[in-house]
C-alpha positions as MATLAB code, in Angstrom:
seq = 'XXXXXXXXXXXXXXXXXXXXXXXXXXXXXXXXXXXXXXXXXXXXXXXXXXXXXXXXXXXXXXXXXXXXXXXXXXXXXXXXXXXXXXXXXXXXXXXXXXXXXXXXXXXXXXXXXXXXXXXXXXXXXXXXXXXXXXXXXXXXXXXXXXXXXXXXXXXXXXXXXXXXXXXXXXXXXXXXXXXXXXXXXXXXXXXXXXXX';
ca = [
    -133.971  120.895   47.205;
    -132.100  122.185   44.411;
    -131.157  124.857   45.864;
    -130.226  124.237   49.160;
    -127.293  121.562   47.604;
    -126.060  124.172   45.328;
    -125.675  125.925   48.412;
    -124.334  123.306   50.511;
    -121.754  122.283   47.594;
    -120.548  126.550   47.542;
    -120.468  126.371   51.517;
    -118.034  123.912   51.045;
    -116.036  124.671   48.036;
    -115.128  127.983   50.371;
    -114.292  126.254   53.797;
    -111.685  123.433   51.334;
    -110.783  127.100   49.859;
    -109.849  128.921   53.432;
    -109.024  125.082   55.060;
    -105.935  124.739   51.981;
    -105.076  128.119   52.640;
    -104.405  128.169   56.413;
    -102.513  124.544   56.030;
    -100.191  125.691   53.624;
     -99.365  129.257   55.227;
     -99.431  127.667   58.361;
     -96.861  124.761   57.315;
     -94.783  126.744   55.399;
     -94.557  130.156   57.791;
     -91.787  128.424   59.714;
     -89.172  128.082   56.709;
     -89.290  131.642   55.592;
     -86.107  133.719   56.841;
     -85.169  137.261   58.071;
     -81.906  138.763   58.340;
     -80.892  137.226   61.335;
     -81.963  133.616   60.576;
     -80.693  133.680   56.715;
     -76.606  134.107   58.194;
     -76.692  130.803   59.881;
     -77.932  128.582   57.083;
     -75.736  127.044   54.152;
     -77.918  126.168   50.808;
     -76.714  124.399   47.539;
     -78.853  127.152   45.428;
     -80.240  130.480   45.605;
     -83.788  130.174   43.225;
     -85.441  133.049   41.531;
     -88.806  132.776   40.658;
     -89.785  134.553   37.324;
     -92.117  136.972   36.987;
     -93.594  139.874   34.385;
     -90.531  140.963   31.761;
     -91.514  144.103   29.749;
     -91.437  143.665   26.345;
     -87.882  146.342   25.661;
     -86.584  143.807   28.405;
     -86.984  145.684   31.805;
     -88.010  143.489   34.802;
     -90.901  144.284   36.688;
     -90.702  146.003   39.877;
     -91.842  142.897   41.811;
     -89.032  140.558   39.526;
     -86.436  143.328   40.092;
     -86.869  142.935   43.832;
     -86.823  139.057   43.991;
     -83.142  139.187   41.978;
     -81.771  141.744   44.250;
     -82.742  139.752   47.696;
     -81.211  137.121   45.577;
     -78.081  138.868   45.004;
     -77.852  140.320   48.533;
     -77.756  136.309   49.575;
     -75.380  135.661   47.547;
     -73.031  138.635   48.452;
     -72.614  137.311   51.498;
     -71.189  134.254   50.694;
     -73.046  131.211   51.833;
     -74.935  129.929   48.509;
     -72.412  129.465   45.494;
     -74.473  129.948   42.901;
     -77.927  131.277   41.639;
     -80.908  129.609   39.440;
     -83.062  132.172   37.436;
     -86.718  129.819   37.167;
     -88.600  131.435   34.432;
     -90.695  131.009   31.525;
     -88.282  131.586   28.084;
     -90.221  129.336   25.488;
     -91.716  132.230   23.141;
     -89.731  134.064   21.070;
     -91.481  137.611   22.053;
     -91.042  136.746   26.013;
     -88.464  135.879   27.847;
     -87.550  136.034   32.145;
     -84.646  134.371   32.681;
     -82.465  136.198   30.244;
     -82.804  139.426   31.633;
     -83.083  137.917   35.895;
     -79.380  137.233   34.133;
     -78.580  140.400   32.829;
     -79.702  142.449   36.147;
     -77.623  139.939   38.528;
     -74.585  140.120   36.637;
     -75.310  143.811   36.606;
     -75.609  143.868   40.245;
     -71.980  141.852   40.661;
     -72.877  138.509   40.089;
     -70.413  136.939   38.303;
     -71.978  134.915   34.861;
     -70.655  131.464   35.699;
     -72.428  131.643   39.529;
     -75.945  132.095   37.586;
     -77.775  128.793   36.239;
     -81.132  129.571   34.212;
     -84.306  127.301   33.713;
     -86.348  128.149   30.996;
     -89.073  125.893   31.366;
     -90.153  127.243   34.842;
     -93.468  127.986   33.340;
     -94.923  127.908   37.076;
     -94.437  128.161   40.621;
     -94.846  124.705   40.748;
     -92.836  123.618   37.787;
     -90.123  125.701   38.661;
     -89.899  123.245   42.196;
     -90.903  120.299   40.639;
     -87.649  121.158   38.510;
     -85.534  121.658   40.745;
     -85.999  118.033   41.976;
     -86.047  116.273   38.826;
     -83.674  118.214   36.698;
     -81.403  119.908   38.437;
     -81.521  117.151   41.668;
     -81.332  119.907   44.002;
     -81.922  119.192   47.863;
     -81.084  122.196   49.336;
     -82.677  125.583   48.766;
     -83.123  129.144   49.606;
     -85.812  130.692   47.355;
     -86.099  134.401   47.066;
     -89.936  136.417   46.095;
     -92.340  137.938   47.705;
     -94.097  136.654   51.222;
     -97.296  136.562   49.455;
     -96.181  133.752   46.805;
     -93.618  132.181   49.223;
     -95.762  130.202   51.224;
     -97.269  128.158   48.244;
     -93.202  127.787   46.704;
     -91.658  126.701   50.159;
     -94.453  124.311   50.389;
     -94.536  122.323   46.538;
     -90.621  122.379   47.250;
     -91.030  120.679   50.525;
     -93.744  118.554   49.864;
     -91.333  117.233   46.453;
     -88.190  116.492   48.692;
     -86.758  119.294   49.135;
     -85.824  121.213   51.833;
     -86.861  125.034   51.261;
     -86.175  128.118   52.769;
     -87.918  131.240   52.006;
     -86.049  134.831   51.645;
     -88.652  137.276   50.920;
     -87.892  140.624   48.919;
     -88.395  143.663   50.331;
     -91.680  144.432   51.496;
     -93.218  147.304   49.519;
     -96.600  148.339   48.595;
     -97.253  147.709   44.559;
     -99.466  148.108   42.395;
    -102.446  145.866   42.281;
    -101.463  143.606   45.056;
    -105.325  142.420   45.942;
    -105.960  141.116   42.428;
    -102.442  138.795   43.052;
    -103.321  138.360   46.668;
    -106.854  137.318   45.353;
    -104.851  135.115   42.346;
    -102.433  133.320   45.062;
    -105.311  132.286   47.182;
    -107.298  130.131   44.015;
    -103.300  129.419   42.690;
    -102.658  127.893   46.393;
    -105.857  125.302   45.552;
    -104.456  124.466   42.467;
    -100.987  123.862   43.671;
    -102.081  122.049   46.940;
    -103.858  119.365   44.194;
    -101.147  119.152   41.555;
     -99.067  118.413   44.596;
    -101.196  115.902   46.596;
    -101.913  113.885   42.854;
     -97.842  114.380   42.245;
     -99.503  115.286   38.337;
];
């Protein structure tokens, strides 16, 4: 009897796992942009998400990527100015300095570039956009993979999300952070629904 309830509780832990899943890939697939698309639509911010920041400063391949789709939007005139999310609260690690660095590097100029250091996650970053910064009107730039879960705590907080993705390449260890955004889509699908 045991037994079979343990096994009745995993059967269903997994179908609320793939059922959160499909919704939010599903709802958000819509809002994410191509080349075409992007042209056409006007946005008060461009958002970077952070991500991994070697320690003599370098961003990570998959961060480097995310602030040059950023900076390719912004080239072209539509968004006025760019917000680097990140975490920045330790003294040995900081994102959103160097997301600064590489964008004014790559012809942003310094006073188009806003930084949050207290994006800690994907879904404080949105959650801060809203309450902090009273944004309403975004185009956030990563990778497809994480897109779907930051177009969707955006939209589901008020505010109306478009996704650019970076440029789809092949890196390293993409199952383990395909395997990561599937359980981080669960716990961003509750934090959302309970508004904690």
């Amino acid at each position: 009897m045991i037994i079979a309830l343990l096994i009745a509780v995993c059967l269903l832990g997994l179908l609320a796992l793939i059922a959160i899943n499909l919704y939010m890939v599903n709802y958000s697939r819509q809002y994410i942009l191509d080349d075409d698309s992007v042209k056409d639509l006007e946005a008060e911010y461009i958002v970077v998400l952070g991500a991994k920041v070697y320690k003599d400063g370098r961003l990570s391949l998959i961060l480097d990527d995310r602030v040059k789709a950023s900076v390719k939007l912004f080239e072209e005139g539509r968004v006025p100015a760019i917000i680097m999310s990140g975490d920045a609260q330790r003294e040995d690690y900081n994102e959103v300095d160097p997301m600064k660095k590489r964008a004014i590097e790559l012809g942003v100029p310094e006073e188009c570039i806003i930084t949050d250091t207290m994006g800690l996650s994907t879904f404080e970053s949105m959650k801060r956009l809203k309450d902090e910064f009273g944004v309403d009107k975004v185009i956030i730039c990563t990778q497809e993979y994480h897109m779907y879960r930051a177009i969707y705590n955006a939209r589901k907080m008020g505010i109306e999300a478009y996704g650019y993705p970076a440029e789809k390449i092949d890196y390293a260890n993409q199952l383990q952070r395909d395997v990561r955004e599937v359980l981080a889509r669960v716990k961003d699908f509750i934090l959302v629904l309970f508004k904690t």
